[in-house]
C-alpha positions as CSV (number, residue, x, y, z in Angstrom):
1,X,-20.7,-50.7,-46.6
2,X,-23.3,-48.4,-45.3
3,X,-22.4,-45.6,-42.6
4,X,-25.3,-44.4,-40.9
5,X,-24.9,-40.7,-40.3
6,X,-26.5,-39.0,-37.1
7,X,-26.7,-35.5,-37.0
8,X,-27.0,-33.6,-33.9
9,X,-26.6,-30.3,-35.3
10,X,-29.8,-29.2,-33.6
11,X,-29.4,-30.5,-30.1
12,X,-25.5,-31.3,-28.8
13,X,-24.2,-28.3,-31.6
14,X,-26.5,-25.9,-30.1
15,X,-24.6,-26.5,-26.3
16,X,-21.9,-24.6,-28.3
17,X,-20.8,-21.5,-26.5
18,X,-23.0,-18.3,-28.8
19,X,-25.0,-20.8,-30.4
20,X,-28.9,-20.2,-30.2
21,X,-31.1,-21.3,-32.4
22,X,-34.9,-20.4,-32.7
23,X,-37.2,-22.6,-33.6
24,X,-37.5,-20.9,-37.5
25,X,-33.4,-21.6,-37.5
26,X,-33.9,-25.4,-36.6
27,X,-36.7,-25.8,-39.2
28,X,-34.3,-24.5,-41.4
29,X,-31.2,-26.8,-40.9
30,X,-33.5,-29.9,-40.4
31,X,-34.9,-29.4,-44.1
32,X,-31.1,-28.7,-45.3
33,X,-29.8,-32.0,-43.6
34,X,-32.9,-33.9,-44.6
35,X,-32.3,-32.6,-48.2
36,X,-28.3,-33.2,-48.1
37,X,-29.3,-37.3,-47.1
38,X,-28.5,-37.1,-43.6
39,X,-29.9,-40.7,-42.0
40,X,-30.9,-39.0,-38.5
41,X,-31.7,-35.5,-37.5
42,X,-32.0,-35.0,-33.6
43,X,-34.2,-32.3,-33.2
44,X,-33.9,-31.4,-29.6
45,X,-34.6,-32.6,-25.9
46,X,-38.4,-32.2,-26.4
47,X,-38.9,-32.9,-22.6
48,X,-36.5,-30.1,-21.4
49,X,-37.4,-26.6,-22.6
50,X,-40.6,-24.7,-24.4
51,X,-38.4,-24.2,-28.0
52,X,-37.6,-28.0,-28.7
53,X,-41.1,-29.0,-27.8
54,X,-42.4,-26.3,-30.5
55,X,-39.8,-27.6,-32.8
56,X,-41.0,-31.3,-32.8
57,X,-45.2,-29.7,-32.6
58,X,-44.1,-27.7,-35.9
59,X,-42.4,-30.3,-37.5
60,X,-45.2,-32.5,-36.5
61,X,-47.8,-30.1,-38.0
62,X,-45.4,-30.2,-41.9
63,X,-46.7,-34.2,-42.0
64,X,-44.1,-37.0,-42.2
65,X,-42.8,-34.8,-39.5
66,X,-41.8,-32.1,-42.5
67,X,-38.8,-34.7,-43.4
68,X,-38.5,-36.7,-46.8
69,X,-35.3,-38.8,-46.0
70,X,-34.3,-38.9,-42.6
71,X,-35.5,-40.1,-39.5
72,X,-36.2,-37.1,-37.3
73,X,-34.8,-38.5,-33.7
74,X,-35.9,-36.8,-30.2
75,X,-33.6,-37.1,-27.3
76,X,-34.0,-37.7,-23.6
77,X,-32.2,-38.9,-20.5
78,X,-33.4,-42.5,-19.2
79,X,-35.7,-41.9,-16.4
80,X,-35.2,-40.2,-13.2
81,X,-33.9,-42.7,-10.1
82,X,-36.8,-44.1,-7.9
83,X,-39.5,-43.5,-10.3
84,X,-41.2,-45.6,-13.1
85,X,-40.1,-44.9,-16.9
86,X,-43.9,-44.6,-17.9
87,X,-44.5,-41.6,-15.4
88,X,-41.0,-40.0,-16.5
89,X,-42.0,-36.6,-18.6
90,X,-38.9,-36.8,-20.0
91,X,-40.1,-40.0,-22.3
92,X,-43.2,-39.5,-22.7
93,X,-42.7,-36.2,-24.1
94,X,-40.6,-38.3,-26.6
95,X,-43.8,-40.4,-27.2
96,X,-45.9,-37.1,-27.3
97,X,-43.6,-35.5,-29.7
98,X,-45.0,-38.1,-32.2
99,X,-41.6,-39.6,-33.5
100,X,-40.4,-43.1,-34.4
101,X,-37.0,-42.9,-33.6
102,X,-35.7,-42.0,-30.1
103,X,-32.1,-41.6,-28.7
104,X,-31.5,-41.3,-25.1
105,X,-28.1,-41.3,-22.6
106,X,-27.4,-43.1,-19.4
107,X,-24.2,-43.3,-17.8
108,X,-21.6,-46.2,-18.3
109,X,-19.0,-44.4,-15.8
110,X,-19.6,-45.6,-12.4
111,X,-18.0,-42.6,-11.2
112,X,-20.8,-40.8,-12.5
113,X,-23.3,-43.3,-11.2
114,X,-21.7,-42.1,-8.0
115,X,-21.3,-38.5,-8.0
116,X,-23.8,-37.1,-11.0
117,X,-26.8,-39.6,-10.6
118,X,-26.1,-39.9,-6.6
119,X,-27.4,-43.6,-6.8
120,X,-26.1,-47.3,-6.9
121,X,-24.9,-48.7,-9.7
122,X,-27.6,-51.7,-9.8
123,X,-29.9,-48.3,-9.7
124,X,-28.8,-47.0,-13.0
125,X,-28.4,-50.4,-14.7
126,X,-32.8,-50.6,-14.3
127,X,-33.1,-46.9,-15.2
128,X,-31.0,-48.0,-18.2
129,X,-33.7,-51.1,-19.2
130,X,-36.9,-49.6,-18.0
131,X,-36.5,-46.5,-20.5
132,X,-35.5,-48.8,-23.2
133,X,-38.4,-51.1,-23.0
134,X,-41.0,-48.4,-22.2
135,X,-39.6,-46.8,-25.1
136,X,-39.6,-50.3,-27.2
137,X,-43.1,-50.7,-25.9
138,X,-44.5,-47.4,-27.8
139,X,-43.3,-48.8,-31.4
140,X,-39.9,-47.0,-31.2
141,X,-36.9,-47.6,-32.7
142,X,-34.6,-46.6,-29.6
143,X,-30.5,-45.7,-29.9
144,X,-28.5,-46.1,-26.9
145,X,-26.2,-43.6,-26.2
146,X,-23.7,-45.1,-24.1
147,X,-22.1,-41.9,-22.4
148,X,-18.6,-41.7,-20.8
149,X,-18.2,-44.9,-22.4
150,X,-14.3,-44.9,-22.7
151,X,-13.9,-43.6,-19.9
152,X,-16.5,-45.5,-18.2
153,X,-14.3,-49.1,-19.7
154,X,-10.9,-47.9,-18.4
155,X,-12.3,-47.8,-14.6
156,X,-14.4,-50.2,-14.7
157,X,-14.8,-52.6,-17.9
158,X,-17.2,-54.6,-16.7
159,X,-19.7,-52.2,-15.4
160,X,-19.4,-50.3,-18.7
161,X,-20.0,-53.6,-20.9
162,X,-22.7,-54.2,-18.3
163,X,-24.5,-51.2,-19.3
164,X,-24.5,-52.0,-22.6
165,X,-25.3,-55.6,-22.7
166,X,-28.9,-53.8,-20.2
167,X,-29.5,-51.4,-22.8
168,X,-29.4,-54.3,-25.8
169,X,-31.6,-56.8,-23.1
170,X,-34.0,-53.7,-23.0
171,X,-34.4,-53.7,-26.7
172,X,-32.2,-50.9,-27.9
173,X,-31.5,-51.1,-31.7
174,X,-28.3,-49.0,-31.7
175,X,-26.4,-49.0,-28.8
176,X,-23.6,-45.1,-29.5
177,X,-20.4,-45.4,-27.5
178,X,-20.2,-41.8,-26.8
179,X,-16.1,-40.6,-25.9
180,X,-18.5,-37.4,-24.0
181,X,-15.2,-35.7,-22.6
182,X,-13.6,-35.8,-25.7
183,X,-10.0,-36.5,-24.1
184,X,-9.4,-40.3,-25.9
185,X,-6.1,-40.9,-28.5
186,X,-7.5,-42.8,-31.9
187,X,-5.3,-46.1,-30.8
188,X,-7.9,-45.9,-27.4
189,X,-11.2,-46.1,-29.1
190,X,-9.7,-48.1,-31.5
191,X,-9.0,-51.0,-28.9
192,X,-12.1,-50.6,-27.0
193,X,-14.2,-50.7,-29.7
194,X,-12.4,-53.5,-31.3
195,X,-13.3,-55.4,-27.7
196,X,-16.6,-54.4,-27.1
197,X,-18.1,-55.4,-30.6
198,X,-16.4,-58.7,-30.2
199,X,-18.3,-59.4,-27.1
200,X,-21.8,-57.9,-28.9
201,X,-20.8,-59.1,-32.7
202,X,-24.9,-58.8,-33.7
203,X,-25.3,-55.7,-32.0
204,X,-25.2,-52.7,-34.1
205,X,-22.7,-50.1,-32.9
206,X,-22.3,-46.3,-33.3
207,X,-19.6,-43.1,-32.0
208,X,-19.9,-39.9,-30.9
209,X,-17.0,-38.1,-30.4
210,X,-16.0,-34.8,-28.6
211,X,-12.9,-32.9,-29.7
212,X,-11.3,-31.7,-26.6
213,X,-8.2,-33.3,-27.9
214,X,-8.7,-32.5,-31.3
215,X,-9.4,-36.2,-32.4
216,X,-12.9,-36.1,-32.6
217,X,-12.8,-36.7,-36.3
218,X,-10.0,-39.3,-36.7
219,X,-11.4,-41.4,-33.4
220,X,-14.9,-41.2,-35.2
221,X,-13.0,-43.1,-38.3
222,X,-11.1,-45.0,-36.0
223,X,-14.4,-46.3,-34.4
224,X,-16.0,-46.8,-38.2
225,X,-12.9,-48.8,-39.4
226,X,-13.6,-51.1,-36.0
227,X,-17.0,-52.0,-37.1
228,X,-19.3,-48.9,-35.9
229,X,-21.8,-48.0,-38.5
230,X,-23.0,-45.4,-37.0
231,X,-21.0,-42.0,-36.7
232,X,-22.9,-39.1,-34.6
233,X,-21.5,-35.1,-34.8
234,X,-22.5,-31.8,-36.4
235,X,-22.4,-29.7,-38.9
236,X,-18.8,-27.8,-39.2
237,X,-18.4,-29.5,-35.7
238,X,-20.3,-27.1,-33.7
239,X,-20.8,-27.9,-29.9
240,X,-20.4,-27.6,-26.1
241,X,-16.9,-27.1,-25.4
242,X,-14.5,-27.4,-28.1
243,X,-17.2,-28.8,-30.4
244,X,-18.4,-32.2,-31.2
245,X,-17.2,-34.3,-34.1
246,X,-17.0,-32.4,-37.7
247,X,-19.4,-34.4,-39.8
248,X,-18.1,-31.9,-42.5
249,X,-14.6,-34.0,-42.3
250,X,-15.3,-37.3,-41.5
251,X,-18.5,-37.8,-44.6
252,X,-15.6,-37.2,-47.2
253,X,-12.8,-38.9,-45.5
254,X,-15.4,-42.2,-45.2
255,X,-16.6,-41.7,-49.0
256,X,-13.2,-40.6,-50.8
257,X,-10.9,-42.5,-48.9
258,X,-12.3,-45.1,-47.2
259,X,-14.9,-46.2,-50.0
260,X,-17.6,-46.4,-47.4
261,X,-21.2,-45.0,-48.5
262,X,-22.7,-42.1,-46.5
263,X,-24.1,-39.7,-48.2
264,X,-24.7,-40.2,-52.6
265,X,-21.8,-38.6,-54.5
266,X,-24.1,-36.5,-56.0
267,X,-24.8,-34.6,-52.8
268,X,-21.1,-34.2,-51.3
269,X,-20.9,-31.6,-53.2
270,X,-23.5,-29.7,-51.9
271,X,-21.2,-30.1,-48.5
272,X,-19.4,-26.7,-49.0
273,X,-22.8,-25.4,-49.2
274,X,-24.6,-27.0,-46.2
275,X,-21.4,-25.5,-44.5
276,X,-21.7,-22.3,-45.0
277,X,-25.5,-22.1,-44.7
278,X,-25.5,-23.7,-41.0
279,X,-23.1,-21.0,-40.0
280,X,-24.6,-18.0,-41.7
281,X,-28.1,-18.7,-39.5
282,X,-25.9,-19.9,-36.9
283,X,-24.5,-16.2,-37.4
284,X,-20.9,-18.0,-37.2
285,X,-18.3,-16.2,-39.0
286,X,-17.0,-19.7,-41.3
287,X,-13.6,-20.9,-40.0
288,X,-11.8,-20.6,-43.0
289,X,-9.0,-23.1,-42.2
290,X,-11.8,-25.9,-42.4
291,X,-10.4,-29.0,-44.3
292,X,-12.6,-30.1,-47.8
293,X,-15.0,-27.3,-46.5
294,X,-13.1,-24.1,-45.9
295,X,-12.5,-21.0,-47.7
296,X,-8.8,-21.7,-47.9
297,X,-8.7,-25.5,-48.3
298,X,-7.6,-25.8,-52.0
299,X,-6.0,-22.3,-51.7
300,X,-2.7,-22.0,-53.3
301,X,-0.4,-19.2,-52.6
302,X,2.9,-20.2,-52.8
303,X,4.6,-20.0,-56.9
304,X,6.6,-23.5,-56.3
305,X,2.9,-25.2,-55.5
306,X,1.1,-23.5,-57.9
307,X,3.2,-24.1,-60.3
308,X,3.1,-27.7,-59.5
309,X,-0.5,-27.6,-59.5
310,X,-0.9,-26.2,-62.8
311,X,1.0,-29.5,-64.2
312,X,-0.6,-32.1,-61.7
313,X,-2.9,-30.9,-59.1
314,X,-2.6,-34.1,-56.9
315,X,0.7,-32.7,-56.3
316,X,-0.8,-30.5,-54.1
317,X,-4.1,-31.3,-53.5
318,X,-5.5,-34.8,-51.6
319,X,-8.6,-34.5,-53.5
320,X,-10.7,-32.9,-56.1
321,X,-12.2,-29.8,-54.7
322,X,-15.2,-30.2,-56.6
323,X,-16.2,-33.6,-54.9
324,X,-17.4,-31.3,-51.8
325,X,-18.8,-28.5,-53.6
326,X,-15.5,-25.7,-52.8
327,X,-12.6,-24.7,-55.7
328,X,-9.5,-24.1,-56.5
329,X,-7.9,-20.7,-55.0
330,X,-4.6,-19.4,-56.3
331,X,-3.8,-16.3,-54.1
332,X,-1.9,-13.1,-55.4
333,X,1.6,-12.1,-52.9
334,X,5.3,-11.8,-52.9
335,X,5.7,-15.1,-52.5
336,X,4.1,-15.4,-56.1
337,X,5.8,-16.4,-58.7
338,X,5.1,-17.1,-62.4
339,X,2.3,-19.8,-62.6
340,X,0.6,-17.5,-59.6
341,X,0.2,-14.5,-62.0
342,X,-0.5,-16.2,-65.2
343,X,-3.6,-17.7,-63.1
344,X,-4.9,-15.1,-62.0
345,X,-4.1,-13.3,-65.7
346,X,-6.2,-16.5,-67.7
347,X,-8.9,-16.6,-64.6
348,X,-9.4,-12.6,-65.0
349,X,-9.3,-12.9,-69.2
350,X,-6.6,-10.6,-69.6
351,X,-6.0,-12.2,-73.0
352,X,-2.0,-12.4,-72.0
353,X,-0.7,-16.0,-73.4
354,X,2.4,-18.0,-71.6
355,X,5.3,-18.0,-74.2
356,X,8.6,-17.8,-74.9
357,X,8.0,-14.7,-75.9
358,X,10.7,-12.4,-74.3
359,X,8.1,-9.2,-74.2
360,X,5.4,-11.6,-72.3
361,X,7.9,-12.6,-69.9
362,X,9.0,-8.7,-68.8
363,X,4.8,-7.9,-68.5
364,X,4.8,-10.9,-66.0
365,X,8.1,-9.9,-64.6
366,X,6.9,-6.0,-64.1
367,X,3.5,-7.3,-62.3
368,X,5.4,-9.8,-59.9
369,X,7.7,-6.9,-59.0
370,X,5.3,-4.2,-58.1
371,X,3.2,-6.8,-56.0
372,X,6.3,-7.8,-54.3
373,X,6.8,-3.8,-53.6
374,X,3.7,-2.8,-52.9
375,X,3.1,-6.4,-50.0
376,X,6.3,-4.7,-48.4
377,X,4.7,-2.0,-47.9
378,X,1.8,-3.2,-46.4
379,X,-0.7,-3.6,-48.9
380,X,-1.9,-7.0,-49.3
381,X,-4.0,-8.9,-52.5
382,X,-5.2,-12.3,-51.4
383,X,-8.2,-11.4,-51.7
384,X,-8.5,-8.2,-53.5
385,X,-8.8,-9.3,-57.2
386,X,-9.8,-5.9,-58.5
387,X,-6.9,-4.2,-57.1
388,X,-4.7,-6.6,-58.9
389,X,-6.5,-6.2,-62.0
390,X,-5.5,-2.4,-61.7
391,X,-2.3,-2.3,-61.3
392,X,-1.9,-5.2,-63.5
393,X,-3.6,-3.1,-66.1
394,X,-1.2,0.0,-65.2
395,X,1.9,-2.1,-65.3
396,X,1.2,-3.4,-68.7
397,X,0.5,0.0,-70.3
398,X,-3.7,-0.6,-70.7
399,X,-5.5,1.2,-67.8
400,X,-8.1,3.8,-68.7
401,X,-8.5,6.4,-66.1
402,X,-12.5,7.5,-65.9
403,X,-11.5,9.9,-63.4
404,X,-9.4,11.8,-61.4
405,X,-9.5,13.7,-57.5
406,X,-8.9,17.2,-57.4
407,X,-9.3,17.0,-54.0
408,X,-12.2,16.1,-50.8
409,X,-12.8,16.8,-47.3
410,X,-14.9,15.8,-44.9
411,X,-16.6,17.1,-41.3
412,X,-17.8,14.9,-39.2
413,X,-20.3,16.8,-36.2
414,X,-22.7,16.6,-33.5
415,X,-26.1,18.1,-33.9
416,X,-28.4,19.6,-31.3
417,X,-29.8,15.9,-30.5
418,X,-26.6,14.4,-30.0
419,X,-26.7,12.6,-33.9
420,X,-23.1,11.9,-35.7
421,X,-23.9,13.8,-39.1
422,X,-20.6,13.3,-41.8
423,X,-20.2,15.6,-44.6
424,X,-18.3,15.4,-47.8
425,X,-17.6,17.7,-50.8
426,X,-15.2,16.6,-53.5
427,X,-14.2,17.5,-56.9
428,X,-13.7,14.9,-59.7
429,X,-11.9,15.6,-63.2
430,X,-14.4,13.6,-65.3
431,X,-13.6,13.6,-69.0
432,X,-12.1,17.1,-69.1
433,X,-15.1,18.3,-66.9
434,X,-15.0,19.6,-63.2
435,X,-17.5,18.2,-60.9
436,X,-18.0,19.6,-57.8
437,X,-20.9,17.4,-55.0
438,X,-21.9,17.0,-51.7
439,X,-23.5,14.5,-49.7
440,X,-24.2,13.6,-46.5
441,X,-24.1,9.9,-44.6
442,X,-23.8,8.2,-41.1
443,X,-20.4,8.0,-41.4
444,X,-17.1,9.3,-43.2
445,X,-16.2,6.2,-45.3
446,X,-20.1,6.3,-46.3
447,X,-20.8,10.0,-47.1
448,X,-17.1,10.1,-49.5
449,X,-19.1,6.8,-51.6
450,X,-22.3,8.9,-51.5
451,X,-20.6,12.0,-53.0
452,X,-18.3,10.3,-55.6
453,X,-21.2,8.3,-57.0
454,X,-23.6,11.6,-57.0
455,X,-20.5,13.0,-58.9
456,X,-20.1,9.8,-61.4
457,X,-23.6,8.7,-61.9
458,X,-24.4,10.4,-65.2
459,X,-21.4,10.1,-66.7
460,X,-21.5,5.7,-65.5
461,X,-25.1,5.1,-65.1
């Protein structure tokens, strides 16, 4: 079955606290997304600020909307109480933006009717079918967002179905129950979903979650496995609050273990990728902890996993890393054991086989040792491969010195203007020869790299 996958990177992920996009950075991520095989990119709430309308001109200006694959989706509020949808600027700026797919809210919570909207509830249910059909009546193809759905059914279930059954009688194509406060339980959107589409059964439904709870992705599969075939969220689950759905999560959990088909197998794994490059012009530092996605998600540091890994890694691992673009980590520390250090040994091509041999086992041994001395100490070699390499190479006897430190120092001073000038001056031992530099730099740390490469250079160009 086919899951329709709206991305709203661009517009709901950018109402995330430090987010700001410019319009260069959304041009960007759309022709990511579009390339990945996102369905829908929502670009932006062209009728709300001077950025998303250059956004939508730009994309305009690329032809085809400067998309290959998906549908490039503006978004809007329906229209304003009292006034017509075909004077609203709102929707006509979705009109003017020159797209054929729009998405815009309106309230299924007659508490907001009531206290956001300040207007009857018969009020909001013709805002809700005027916008539709003027929308329908420009050639459209127009998704509902239901907002404060949930909530909306659990005080009043029959103004909330109400809603939707005015947004369908307008024409809407997709009506997206939208849990916008994020506080719903996966057995909750379950059972409402389960009773709205019963009551709509050839209406086609969507989600869009919010993760105040931290069930935005499980209520989005909740809603899928219900009968939505829609799912709505962002990239690494970016948004207002504590983030909107993490499309990053639920894509693979819907292809790998649900069999549905979102995105070709081909391009999963390019999903490690797309996740890194939306934070990096995001200027996010990535969240390492991220499941399929993250930097530690198939990293191994314990020697009774790895060591079951290195027999069966579904011991140990739900899936194949590969499938979303990310590897295999096996992580150096004193809770290493064996298989941790012949990893690392065979990924480094130390040449050093596992056998029987009693000599092997004491080099292994020996390393494990001083790692588990040096960690309680305070030094730590997750991820410092190189220093591992050293004093693996020390332990077993085959380290070359290319130099050694007489001595250094440094002055750090203030000139005239007020500048922070460093200064270094160290003496090497390089192949029997003395070698005496200085250099200067911004800072300490960068003046010592100056003078020690000044001093190495033409012995290791």
């Amino acid at each position: 079955m086919k899951i329709l996958v709206f991305d709203t990177t661009l517009r709901d992920g950018s109402q995330g606290a430090g987010i700001a996009f410019t319009v260069e950075d959304k041009i960007k991520i759309a022709k990511a997304l579009d390339s990945f095989g996102i369905s829908y990119i929502e670009g932006g709430w062209p009728g709300s600020n001077p950025k998303d309308e250059l956004f939508f001109s730009q994309m305009k200006k690329l032809g085809s909307l400067g998309l290959k694959n998906a549908k490039l989706t503006a978004f809007s509020s329906t229209r304003r109480k009292g006034s017509k949808a075909s004077e609203d600027e709102s929707l006509r700026a979705i009109v003017k933006s020159g797209v054929k797919t729009a998405c815009i809210f309106g309230k299924s919570w007659d508490l907001h009717v009531k206290y956001a909207l300040k207007t009857t509830n018969e009020e909001n249910l013709k805002m809700i079918f005027e916008s539709v059909a003027f929308l329908k009546s420009k050639k459209l193809e127009v998704i509902f967002d239901a907002e404060h759905y949930f909530d909306g059914y659990r005080n009043n279930k029959e103004y909330a179905l109400e809603t939707v059954r005015t947004a369908v009688d307008g024409g809407a194509d997709t009506i997206c129950l939208c849990e916008t406060n994020g506080g719903m339980l996966p057995s909750d959107i379950q059972s409402i979903v389960r009773k709205t589409i019963n009551l709509f059964p050839k209406v086609r439904f969507g989600i869009h979650a919010h993760n105040d709870s931290g069930c935005a992705v499980a209520n989005s599969i909740a809603a899928v496995e219900e009968g939505c075939i829609m799912v709505q969220g962002t990239v690494n689950g970016i948004g207002e609050r504590c983030g909107n759905a993490n499309l990053c999560s639920i894509i693979p959990a819907l292809e790998f273990k649900r069999n549905y088909e979102c995105i070709s197998k081909k391009n999963v794994e390019k999903l490690s990728e797309l996740s890194r490059y939306v934070d990096e012009i995001a200027n996010l530092v990535p969240n390492d902890s991220r499941p399929y996605v993250g930097n530690n998600a198939f990293a191994h540091k314990a020697g009774i996993h790895v060591s079951a890994i290195e027999r069966n890694p579904e011991t140990y691992e739900h899936i194949n890393p590969a499938l979303v673009g990310n590897e295999r980590r096996i992580l150096i520390s004193d809770l290493s054991g064996k298989s941790n250090i012949m990893s690392k040994f065979n990924e480094m091509k130390m040449g050093i086989k596992d056998t029987d041999n009693g000599n092997t086992s004491e080099k292994i041994k020996k390393v494990i040792n001083i790692v588990k001395e040096k960690e309680n100490h305070g030094y730590q070699y997750e991820n410092a491969d190189a220093s591992f390499f050293l004093i693996t190479k020390k332990a077993l006897g085959s380290f070359k010195s290319f130099f050694s430190l007489v001595c250094y120092r440094l002055i750090v001073e203030r000139d005239s203007y007020g500048n922070i000038v460093s200064e270094a001056t160290i003496k090497l031992d390089v192949k029997g020869k003395e070698e005496h530099t200085v250099a200067e730099a911004n800072g300490p740390v960068d003046a010592l790299s100056n003078c020690l490469r000044k001093a190495l250079i033409k012995y290791y160009p």
